[in-house]
N, C-alpha and C positions, 0 to 999 in steps of 0.2 A: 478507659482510654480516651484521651481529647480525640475529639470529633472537627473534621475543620471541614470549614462552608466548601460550597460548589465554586465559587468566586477563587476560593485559594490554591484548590486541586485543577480549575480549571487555567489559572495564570502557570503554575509548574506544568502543567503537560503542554501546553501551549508552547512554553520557554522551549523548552524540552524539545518538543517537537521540530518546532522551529530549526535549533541548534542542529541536531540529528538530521534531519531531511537538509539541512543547509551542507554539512558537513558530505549528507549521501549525494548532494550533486557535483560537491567536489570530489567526491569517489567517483559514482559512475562517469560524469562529463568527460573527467582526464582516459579514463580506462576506455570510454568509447572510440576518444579520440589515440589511444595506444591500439586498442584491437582490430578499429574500424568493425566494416559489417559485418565480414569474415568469422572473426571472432569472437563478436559479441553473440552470431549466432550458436556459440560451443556456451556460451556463458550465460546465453538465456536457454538454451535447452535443459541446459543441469538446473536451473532453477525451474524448467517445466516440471522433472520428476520431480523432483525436492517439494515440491508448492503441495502439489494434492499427499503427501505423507506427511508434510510436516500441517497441512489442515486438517488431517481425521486427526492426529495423537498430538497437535500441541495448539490449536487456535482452540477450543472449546474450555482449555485447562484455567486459563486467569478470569475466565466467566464463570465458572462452576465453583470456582472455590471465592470469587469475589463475591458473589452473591450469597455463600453459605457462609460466609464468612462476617459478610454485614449483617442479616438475620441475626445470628449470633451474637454481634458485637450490641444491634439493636435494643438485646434481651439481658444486657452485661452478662453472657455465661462466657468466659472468658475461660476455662478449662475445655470447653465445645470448641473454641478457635484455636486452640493448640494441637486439639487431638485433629482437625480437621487438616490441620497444615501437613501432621507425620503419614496423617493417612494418603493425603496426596501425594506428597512425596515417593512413598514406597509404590502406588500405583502406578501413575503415570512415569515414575525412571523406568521399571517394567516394559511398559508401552512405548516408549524410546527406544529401549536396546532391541526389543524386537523389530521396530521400523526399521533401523537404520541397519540393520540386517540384510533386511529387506533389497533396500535402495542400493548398498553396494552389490548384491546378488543379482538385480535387473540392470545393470547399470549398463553393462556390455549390450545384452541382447535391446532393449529399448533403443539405446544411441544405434545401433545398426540397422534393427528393422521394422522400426517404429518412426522414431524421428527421422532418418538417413542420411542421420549427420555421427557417421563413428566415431571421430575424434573429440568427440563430445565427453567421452566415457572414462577419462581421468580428472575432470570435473564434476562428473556426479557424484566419483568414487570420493574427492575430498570433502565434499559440501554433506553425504550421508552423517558423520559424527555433529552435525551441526542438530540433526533430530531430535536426540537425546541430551543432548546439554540444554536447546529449546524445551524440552520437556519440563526438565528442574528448575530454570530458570521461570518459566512461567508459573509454576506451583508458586514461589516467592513474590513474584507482581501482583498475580491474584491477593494471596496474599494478605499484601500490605495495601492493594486498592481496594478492597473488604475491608480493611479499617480505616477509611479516607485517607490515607497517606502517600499522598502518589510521589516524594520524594525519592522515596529506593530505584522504583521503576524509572524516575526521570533520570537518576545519577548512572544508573547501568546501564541505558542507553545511549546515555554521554560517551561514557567508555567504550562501547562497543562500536560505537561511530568511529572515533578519534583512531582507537586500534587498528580499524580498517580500511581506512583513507593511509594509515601510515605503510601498514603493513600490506594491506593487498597491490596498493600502487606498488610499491617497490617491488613486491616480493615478480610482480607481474612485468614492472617493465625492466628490470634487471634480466630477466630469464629470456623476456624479447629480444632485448641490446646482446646477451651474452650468445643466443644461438643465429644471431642474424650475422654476428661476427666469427662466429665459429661451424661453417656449414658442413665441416668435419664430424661435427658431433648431431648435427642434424640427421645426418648419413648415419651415424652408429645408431640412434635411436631406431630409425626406422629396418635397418637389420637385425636388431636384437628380437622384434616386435616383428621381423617381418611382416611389415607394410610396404607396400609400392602406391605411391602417391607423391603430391609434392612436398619441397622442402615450407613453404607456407602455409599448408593445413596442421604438419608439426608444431612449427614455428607457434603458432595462434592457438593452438589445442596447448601444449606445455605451459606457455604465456596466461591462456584462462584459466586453468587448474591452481596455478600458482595466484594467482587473484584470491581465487575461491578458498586456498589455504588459508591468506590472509582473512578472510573470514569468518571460517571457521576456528580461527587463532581470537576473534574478538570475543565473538559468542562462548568461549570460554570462558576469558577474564570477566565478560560480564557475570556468568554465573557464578564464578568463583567472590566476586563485591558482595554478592544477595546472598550469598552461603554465611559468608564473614557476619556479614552485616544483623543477619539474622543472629549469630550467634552469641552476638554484641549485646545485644537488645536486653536488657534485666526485664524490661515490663514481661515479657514474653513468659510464660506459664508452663513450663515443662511437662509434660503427662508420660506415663509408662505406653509400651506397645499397645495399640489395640486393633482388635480383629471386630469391629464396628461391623457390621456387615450392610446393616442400614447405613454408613455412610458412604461406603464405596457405591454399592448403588443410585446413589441421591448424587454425589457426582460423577459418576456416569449420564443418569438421567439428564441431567443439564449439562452436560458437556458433550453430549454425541448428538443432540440437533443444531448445537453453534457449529461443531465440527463440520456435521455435515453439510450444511451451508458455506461454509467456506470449504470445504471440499468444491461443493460444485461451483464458486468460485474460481480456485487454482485449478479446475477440471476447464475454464472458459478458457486460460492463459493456454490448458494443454492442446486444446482444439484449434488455437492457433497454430501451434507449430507444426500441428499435421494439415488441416487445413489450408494454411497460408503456402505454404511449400509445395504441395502437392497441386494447388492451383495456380502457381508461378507456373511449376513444371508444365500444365497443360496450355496455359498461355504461350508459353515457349513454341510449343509441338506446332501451335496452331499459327504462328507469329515469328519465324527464328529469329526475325531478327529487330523484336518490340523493345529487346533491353538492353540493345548492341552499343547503345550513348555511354555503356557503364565498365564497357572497355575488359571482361574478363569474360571466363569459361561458362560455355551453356551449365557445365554442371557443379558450377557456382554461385549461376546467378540468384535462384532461389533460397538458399541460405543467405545471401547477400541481402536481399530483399525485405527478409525477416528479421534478419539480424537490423539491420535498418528501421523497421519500424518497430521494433520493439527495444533496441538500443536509443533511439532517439524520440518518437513522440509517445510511446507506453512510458518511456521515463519521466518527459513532461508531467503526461496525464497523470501520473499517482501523485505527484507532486500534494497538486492541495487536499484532495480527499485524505490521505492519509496526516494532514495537518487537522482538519476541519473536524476530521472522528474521533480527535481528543475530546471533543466539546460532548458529543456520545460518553464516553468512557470515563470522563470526568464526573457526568450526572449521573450514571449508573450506582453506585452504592445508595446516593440519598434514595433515587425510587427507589432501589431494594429496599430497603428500611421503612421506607413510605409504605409499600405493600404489603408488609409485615407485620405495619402498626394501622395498615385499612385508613391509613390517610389519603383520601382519593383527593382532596384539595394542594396535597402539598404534589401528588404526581401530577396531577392538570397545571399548576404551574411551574414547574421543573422541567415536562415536556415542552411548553411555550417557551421558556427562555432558554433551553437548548437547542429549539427548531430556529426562530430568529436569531441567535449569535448565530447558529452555522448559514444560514441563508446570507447575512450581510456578507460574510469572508466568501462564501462560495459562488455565488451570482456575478461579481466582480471580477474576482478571479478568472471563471469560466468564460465568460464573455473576452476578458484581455488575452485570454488564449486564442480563443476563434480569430479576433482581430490582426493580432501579431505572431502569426503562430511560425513563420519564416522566419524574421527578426528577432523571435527565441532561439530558436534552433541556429540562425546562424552565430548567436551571440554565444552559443554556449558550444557548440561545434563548427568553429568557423573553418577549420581547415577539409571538412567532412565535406564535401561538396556534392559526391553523388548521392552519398545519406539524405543529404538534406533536399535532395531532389525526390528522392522517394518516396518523403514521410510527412514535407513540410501540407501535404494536402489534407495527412490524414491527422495529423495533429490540429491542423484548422476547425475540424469535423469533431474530434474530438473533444474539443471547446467548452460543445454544448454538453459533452456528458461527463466532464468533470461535476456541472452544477449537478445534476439528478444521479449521480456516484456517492457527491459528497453528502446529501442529504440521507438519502436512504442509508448510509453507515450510522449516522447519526440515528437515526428512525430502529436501525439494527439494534441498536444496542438497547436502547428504550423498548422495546419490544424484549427483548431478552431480559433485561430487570424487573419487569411486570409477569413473568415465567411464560411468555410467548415465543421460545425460540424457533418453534417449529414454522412460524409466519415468517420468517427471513429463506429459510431452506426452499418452501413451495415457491417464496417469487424466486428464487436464488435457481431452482430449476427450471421454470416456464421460462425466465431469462435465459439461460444458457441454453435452452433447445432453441430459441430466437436466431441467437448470436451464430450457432452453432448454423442455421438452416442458413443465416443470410451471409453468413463466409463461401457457405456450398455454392449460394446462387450467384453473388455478385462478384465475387474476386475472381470467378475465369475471365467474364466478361473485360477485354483488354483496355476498354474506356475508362473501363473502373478499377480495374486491377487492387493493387492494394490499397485503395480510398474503402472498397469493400467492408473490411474489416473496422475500418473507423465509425463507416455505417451502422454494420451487425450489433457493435459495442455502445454507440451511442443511444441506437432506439433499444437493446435490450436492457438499457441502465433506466432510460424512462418509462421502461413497459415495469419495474423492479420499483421504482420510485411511488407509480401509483398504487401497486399493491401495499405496499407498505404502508405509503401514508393515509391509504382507506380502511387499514387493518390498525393501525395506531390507535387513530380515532373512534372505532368503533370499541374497541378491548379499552380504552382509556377513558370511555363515555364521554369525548369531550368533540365539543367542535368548533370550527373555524368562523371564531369572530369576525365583528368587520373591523374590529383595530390590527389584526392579526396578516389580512388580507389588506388592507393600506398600505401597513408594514410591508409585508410581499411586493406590492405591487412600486412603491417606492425604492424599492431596492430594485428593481428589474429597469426600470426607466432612469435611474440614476447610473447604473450598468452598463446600458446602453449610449449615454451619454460620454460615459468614463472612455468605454471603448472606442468612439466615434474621434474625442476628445486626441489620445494617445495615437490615434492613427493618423489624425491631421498635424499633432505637432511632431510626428517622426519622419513624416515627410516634408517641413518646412525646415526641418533640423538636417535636413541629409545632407545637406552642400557645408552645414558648418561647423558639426564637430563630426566626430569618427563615431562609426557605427555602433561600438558599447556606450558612447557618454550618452549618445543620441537616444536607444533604448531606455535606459536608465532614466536618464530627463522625460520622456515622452510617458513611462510607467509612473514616476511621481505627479505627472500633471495629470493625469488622467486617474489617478488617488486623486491628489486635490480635487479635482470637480467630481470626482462620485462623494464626498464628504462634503463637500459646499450644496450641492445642487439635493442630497437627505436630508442635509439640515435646512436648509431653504424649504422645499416642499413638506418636511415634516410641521417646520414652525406655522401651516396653515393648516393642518391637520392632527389636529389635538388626540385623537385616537390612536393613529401612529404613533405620534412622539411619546406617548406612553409608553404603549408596547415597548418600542427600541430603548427607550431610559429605563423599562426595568431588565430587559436582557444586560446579561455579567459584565457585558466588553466596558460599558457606562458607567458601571458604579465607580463612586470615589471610595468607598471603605469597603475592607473584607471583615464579613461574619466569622466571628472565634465562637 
């Protein structure tokens, strides 16, 4: 099977990426501004449960089989990569239907007396089937990113974007529009369910569920492409049933320390929603009247709040990381194969120009968040006004922990091709007991209120960053040149520039166009001088410019 370079699997995920995340903020930003805080918070809670089930039985699955898969493909046993695929298959759909069992079975008692957001709980109930389609769907990524092809996975993410931008907006603001005009039917709902509550906690709860349909409606079609697509496939090696026993084990083995690591990941996001709420409430108790500018119910306000910061700058914040951890996920199969075939040269530099590409995009980025992180928020939620009063501080703060997010994903996954998963899990927990302590501590305090949490998040991403990157280096035997550290240190100062850059020309811009051209222009110039001002300081520092001209973003030709 043709093997294609890091250069080409990392231009298609990148694309990819790009498109998808481009696509997911014309999803979320409209649906924020359909649900507002209210509602975002029924729509982020159903992804609270969702997050840690769908991270023990489907985030460890396209690691476990991409990695057994490249080994394989390494060694040409190309009967080994087929029987590996059916065996995952039959496994982990298994471990799907039982989740999502699960998740519809907690879905009531959780949303009432856990989160103490009830209406939550016909959102969880749609988003459960999304489990076990994840499941399958990812046994086919793996997969095919086991045998460097990251085509499939780019293309069904396409699709699963496109589907849910189509279908969850409508499906969502149609059922808003229909029962805001029909408060007849608001009224029967809430009799048939006997509830007493208002006709807007309905309203918002039917509205997210129907989002979440849309959803769950993509991640079908996606899996239904990778089923086809698979089936298309003539190279592909058909093998009879097998009860391997060694192999289900061997992807267990490496699939329940990536899980577990993202477990206690989607376990930090869940520690918000109890944490963040339950620490409003007490600021409340102590303050009645510290949130009274936000014009609704004491026993609103804290869902509001949450929903607010995690509707608007959590959505920021993923933004780049989850662009940047293609460049992780791309390198991943070559180190497989590298450690396979005891090429400790070809992983020392496959980790380098994975660490520098994701540094250049991530430093930048991270920094023009802290600078303009109002001027995002207002550009992309402009009509959100109390939202963006809420959140626009903690997204500032957040800034800084996009850059040490995105690294350490990148670090994760290198670590997990080298067969170190367990080194993601430990930081993955000393982080999230951080996170977790400094939501406890900071978010009553009413100065700080929910900046708190942007706190907790930010140092426990950098407390996560150095474990990583001291555990890399040391399991990789490799260390930090001084072209490496140039590199570093030239991207940090050109950043800082970039930022400083964008800030000064959006405030000379304000009186002369309108507030999107203004952002817009003030992000391209503040690109141009972080590119002029690394190419300038690189051209006197020959060490640098090395390093960054052999990282992938530079080269003119792709390796076949």
């Amino acid at each position: 099977m043709r093997k294609k370079s890091f250069v080409y699997n990392s231009a298609i995920l990148i694309i990819s990426a790009m498109i998808v995340k481009l696509i997911g903020a014309f999803f979320k930003i409209p649906l924020t501004n359909i649900l507002g805080g209210n509602g975002m918070a029924y729509f982020s809670c159903a992804y609270s449960i969702f997050m840690p089930v769908y991270a023990i039985s489907v985030t460890g699955l396209p690691v476990a089989v991409a990695k057994l898969v490249s080994e394989s493909n390494a060694k040409n046993d190309y009967y080994g990569i087929s029987e590996i695929k059916s065996v995952s298959i039959r496994l982990f759909s298994t471990i799907g239907f039982i989740f999502t069992f699960i998740v519809i079975l907690l879905s009531y008692p959780f949303c009432k007396y856990i989160a103490n957001l009830t209406f939550a709980w016909p959102s969880v109930v749609m988003i459960a089937p999304t489990v076990i389609i994840s499941c399958i769907i990812s046994v086919y990524r793996g997969y095919y990113e086991g045998l460097n092809d990251m085509y499939p996975t780019a293309i069904s993410q396409i699709i699963e974007s496109v589907v849910k931008i189509i279908a969850g907006l409508l499906f969502s603001y149609k059922s808003f529009e229909f029962l805001n005009n029909n408060p007849e039917t608001v009224k029967n709902i809430a009799d048939f369910f006997n509830i007493l509550s208002s006709e807007s906690e309905i309203i918002y709860s039917v509205a997210s569920a129907a989002a979440i349909t849309g959803i769950t409606l993509s991640s079908l079609l996606g899996m239904l492409f990778m089923i086809f697509k698979s089936k298309s496939d003539k190279s592909i090696i058909k093998t009879k049933k097998s009860h391997n026993k060694n192999l289900y084990k061997s992807l267990i083995k490496i699939a329940l320390p990536v899980s577990a690591g993202s477990l206690v990941t989607s376990l930090t996001t869940l520690s918000d929603l109890t944490t963040i709420t339950y620490s409003i409430e007490k600021i409340i108790e102590k303050s009645p009247d510290f949130f009274a500018f936000l014009n609704i119910s004491r026993n609103e306000t804290a869902g509001f709040v949450y929903g607010s910061f995690t509707g608007l700058a959590i959505t920021v914040f993923n933004l780049v990381p989850s662009v940047v951890n293609m460049f992780g996920k791309s390198i991943f199969p070559a180190i497989s194969e590298a450690k396979a075939l005891n090429d400790h040269n070809k992983i020392k530099a496959s980790i380098e120009k994975a660490l520098l590409t994701s540094a250049f995009f991530a430093i930048p980025s991270g920094l023009g968040i802290t600078f303009l992180s109002k001027e995002i928020l207002t550009f992309l939620f402009k009509d959100k006004i109390y939202e963006i009063l809420i959140s626009y501080k903690s997204l500032s703060i957040l800034g800084i922990g996009v850059i040490f997010l995105s690294l350490s994903t990148t670090f994760f996954s290198m670590l997990q091709a080298i067969g170190r998963p367990d080194i993601p899990l430990k930081a993955m927990i000393f982080g999230t007991i951080i996170k977790i302590l400094g939501n406890i501590v900071l978010i009553p305090i009413p100065e700080i209120n929910i900046n708190g949490a942007a706190i907790s998040t930010t140092v426990s991403y950098i407390i996560i960053f150095v474990i990583s990157a001291i555990s890399l280096l040391k399991e990789s035997d490799m260390k930090i040149t001084k072209s490496i550290k140039s590199s570093i240190e030239i991207m940090v100062y050109s950043s800082l520039l970039c930022g400083l850059s964008a800030t000064i020309a959006h405030s000379l811009l304000s009186d002369l166009v309108s507030y999107r051209i203004n952002l817009l222009l003030s992000i391209v110039f503040g690109g141009f001088i972080y590119l002029i001002f690394t190419a300038t300081i690189s051209y006197f520092d020959k060490s640098a410019v090395n390093s960054i001209k052999n990282s992938y973003f530079l080269k003119n030709s792709i390796e076949k």
